[in-house]
C-alpha positions in Angstrom: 111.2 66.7 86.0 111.3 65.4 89.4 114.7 66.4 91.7 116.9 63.6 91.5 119.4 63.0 94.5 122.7 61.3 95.5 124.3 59.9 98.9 127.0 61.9 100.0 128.6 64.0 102.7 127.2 66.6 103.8 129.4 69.2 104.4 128.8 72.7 107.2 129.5 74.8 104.0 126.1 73.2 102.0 128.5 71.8 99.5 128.4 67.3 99.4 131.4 65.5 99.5 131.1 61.9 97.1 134.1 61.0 98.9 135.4 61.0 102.7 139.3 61.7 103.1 141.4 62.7 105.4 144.2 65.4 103.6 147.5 65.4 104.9 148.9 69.1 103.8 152.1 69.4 104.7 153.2 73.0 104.2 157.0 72.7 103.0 158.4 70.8 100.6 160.5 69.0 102.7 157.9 67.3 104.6 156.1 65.3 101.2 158.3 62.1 102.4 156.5 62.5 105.9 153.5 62.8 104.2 153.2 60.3 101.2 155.0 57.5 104.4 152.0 58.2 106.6 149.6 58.2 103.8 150.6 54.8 102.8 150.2 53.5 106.1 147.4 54.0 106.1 143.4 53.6 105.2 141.1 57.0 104.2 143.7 59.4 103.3 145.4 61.4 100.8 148.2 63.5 100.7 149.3 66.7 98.6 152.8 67.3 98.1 153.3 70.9 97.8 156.3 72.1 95.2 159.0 73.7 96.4 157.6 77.7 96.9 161.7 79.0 97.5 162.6 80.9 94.5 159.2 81.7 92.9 157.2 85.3 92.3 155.1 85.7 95.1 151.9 85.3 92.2 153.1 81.8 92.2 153.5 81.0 96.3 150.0 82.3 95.9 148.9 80.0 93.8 150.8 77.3 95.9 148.9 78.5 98.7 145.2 78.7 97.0 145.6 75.0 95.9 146.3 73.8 99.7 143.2 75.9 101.2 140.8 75.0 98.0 142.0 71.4 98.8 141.1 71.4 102.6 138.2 73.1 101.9 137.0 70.3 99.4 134.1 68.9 99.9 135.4 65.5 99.9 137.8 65.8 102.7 136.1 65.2 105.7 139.3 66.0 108.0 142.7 67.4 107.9 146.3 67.2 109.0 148.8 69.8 108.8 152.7 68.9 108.7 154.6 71.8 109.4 158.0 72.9 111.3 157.1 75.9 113.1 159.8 78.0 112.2 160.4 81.4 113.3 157.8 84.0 111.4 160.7 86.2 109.4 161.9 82.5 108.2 158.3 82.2 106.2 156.6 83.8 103.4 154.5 85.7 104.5 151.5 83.9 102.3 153.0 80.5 103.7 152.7 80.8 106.9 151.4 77.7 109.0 148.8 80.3 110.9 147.5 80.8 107.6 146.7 77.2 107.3 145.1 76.6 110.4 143.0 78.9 110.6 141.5 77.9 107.3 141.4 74.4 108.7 139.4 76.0 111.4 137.1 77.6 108.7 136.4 74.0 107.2 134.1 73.0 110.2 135.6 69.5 110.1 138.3 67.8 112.3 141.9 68.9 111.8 145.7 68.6 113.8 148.6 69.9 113.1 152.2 68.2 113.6 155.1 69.7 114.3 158.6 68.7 113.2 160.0 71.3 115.7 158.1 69.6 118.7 158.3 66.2 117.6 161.7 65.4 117.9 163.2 65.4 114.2 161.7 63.3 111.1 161.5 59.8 113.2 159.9 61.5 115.7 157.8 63.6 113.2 157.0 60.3 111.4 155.2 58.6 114.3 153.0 61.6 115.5 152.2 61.7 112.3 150.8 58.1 111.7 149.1 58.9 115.3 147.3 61.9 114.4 146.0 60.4 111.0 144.8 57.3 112.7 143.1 59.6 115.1 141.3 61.8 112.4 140.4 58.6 110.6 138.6 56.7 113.1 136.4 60.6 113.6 135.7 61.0 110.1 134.9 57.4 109.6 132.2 57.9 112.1 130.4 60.2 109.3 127.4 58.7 107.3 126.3 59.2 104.1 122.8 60.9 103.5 120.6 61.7 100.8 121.5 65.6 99.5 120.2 67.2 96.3 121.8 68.2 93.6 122.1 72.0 94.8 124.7 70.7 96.9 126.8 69.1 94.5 129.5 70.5 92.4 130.8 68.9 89.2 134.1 70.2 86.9 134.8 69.2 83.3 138.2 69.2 81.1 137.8 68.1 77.5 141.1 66.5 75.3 141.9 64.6 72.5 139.5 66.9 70.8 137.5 65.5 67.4 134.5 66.2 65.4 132.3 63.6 68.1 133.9 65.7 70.8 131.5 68.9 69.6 128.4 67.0 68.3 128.1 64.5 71.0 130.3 64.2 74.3 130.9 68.0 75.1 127.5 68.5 74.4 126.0 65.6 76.6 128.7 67.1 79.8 126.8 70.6 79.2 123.6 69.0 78.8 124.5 67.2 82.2 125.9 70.5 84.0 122.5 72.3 83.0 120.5 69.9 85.6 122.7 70.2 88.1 123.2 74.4 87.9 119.2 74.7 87.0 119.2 73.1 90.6 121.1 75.5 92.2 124.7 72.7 92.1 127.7 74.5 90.8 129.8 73.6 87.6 133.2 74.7 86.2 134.7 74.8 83.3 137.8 76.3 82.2 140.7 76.0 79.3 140.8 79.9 78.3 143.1 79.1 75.3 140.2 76.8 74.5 137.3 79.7 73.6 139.5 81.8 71.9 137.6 82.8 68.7 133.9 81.7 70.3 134.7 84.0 73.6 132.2 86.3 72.0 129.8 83.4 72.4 131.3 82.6 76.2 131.1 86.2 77.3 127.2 86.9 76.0 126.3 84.1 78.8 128.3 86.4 81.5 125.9 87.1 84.6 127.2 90.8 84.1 128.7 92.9 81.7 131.7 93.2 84.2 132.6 89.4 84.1 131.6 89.8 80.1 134.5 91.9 80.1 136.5 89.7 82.4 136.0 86.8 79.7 137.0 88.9 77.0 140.2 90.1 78.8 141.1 86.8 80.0 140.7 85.3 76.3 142.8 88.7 75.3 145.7 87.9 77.6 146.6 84.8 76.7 146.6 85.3 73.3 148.8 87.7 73.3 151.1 85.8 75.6 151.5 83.5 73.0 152.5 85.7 70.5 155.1 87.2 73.2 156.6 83.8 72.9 156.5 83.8 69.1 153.5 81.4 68.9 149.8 82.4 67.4 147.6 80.4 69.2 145.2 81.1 65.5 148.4 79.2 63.2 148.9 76.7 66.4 145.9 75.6 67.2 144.0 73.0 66.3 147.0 70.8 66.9 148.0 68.0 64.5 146.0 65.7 66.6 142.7 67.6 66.2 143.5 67.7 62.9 144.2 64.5 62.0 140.5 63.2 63.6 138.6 66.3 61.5 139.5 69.6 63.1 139.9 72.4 60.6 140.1 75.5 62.4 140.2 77.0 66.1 136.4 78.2 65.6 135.5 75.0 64.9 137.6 73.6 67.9 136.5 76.6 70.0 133.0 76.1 69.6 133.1 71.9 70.7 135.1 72.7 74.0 132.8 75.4 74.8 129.5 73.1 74.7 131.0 71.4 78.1 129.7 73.8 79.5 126.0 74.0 78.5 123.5 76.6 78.7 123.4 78.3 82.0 124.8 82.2 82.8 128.0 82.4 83.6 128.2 84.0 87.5 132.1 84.8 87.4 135.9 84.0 86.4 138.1 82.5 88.7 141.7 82.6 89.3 143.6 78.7 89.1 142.2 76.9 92.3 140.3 80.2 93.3 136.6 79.1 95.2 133.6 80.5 93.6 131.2 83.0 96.2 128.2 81.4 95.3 126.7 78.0 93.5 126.5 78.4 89.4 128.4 78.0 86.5 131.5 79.6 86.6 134.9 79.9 84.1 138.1 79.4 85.5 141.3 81.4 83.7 143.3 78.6 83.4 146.0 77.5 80.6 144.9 74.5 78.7 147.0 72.2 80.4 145.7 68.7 80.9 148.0 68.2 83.5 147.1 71.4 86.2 143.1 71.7 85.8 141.6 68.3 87.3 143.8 69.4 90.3 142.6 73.0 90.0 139.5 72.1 90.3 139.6 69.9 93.1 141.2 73.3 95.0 137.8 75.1 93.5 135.7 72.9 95.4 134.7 70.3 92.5 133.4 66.9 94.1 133.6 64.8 91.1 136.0 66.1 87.7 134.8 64.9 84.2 137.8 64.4 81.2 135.5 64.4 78.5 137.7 62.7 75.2 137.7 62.7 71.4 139.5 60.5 70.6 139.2 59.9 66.7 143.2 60.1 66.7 143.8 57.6 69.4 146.2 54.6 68.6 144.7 51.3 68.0 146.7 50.1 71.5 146.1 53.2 73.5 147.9 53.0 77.0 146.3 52.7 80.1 145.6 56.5 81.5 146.8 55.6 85.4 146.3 58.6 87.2 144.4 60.5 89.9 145.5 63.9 89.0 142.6 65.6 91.8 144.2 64.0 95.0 140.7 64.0 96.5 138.1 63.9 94.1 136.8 61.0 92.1 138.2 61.3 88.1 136.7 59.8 85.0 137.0 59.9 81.4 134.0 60.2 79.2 133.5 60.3 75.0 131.4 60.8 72.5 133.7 58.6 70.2 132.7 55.0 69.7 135.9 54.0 68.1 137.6 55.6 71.6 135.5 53.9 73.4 135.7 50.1 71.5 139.9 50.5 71.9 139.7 51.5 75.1 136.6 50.3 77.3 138.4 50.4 80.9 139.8 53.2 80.6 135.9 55.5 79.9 133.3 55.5 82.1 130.6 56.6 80.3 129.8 56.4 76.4 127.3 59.1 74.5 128.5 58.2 71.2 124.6 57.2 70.7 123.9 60.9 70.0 126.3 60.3 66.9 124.4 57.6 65.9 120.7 59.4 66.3 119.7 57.0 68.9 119.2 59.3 71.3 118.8 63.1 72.4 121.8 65.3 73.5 119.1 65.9 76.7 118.3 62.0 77.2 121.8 61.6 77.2 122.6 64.0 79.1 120.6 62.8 81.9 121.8 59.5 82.1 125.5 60.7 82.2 124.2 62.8 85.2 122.6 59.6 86.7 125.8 57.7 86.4 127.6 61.1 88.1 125.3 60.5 90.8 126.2 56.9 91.5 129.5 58.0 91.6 128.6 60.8 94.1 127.1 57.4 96.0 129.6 55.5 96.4 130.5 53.7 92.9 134.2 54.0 91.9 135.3 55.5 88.7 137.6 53.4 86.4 140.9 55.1 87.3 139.7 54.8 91.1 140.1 51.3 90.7 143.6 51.5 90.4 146.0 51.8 93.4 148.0 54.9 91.8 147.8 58.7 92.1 150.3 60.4 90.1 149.6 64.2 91.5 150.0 66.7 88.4 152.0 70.3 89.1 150.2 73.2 90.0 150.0 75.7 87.2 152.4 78.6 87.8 153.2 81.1 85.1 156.3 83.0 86.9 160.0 81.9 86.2 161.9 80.6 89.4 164.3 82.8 90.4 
């Protein structure tokens, strides 16, 4: 099978961008308004607004802080600015720090500034440097071109919802059939949802690179279990939800086993923390909760270039709503199915449609490849559905502490 490749950007780190940004970060809560103003303003950005860190376990300021640097780091970001108000060190935490950020900025090989409030003369001031240091960094990374880069360089996540029987048959199966091409060629997948193998781990951790991230599965899937039933909740009696249920679900195994086909066939080289960056290229598992609101976004931070939702869908309403968001900030989102129904009720809302593999018209593999052409179109250039829309609601980071 010949090595099939896209246009993108290519990036110092090896890693190819589908997209070309420029990430305003600002680095206290207090400056999102700054940010999301200047992002508005203007053309070839995006802009994170960070949650207020005050109050939280230093775990979650952590994770606060991971998300920012995985999201510079991105390889759809081709430049950064950093809003910050320089105040004195014993006024920051110590994992927020603005020197922190820079000097991961530096790291990223690609144009960054920073802005501060504190030199600026107040938020009008603030404002306007802003808008001039953006326009600056947009007009540099503008100047980059896309290039032809093979699919070692690319890096793909996957989510899965709405969970039926077409979801483990057909679409999780043509995502993992999709992922194998990409990590066969030495490109990097994740996939994550830990509540989501529980009672196939087994299955997960025989794939483990090691019998130390075997272990790491096992735990993980151990942990949040029994966090559930230190709420009063058994994730066994809870889950599959009425949803699942009501389109053909009978039991978590059953469940367990569909979500973990996203993922294919490859070894699995590590877990990852929420918006932790992998070492190396491969498939890797993120310990995440199940949340379809924090993981497109953690993934982003991981490095992902484009993120995959792949649907059920046999429960859906006959009028579904429209799905307007963006949760990555800077990387390309789109839903995919296995469900033909789904897909009939909703056609501008999914991107791509295996539900042939339901009908015997095709191969899990044949599918499977042309869902991995159509990734590489949109690694090219081509806009997914919900990029067509002019909103990006951004999704909370996934924190597990209480605020204090």
């Amino acid at each position: 099978m010949s090595e099939k490749t896209f246009l993108g950007y290519m990036r110092p780190d090896g890693h190819a961008g589908a997209r070309n940004c420029v990430l305003i970060m600002p680095v206290v809560r207090s400056l999102n308004f700054i940010a999301s103003n200047v992002a508005r303003m203007t053309r070839m950005t995006r802009h994170f607004e960070i949650p207020a860190e005050t109050g939280r376990p230093e775990k979650d300021r952590e994770t606060i802080a991971r998300t920012m640097i995985g999201l510079m780091h991105n390889p759809n970001v081709g430049g950064v600015l950093l809003l910050a108000i320089k105040p004195a060190a014993s006024s920051a935490y110590k994992n927020m720090g603005i020197e922190r950020f820079i000097a991961e900025a530096e790291k990223t090989g690609r144009p960054w500034r920073v802005v501060y409030l504190t030199e600026s003369g107040g938020s009008y001031g603030l404002l306007g440097e802003a808008l001039r240091a953006a326009r600056e960094l947009i007009v540099t990374v503008s100047g980059a071109r896309r290039t032809p880069c093979p699919l070692s360089s690319l890096t793909l996540a996957v989510k899965c919802g709405t969970s039926d029987a077409t979801s483990g048959i057909a679409g999780n199966p043509c995502v993992g059939a999709a992922f194998d091409r990409v990590v066969n060629a030495g490109g990097t997948a994740f996939f994550s949802e830990t509540t989501e193998i529980i009672g196939a781990e087994n299955l997960v951790a025989a794939r483990a690179a090691t019998p130390e991230v075997s272990r790491k599965i096992l735990a993980a899937a151990k942990r949040w279990e029994d966090k559930a039933l230190s709420t009063g909740e058994d994730i066994r009696e809870i889950n599959p939800i009425p949803a699942n249920i009501a389109a053909g679900i009978s039991t978590l195994e059953e469940k367990s086993l569909g979500a973990i086909a996203k993922s294919g066939h490859a070894r699995i080289e590590d877990v990852l923390q929420y918006a932790q960056r992998p070492a190396g290229h491969g498939l890797y598992f993120i310990d995440a909760w199940m949340s379809s609101l924090s993981l497109p976004l953690c993934f982003a931070a991981s490095g992902a270039a484009i993120v995959l939702y792949q649907m059920g869908g046999g429960a859906m309403p006959n009028h579904p709503m429209m799905p307007a968001i963006n949760p990555t900030v800077v990387s390309p989102f789109l839903y995919v199915t296995g469900n033909k129904n789904a897909y009939a009720r909703s056609p501008d809302n999914f991107d791509f449609n295996s539900s042939p593999i339901m009908a015997g018209e095709i191969s899990i593999a044949d599918e499977g490849e042309k869902l991995l052409d159509h990734l590489l179109e949109i690694g090219s250039g081509t806009l997914t559905r919900m990029e067509t829309l002019n909103y990006a609601e951004q999704l909370e980071v996934f924190m597990e502490g209480p605020v204090l």
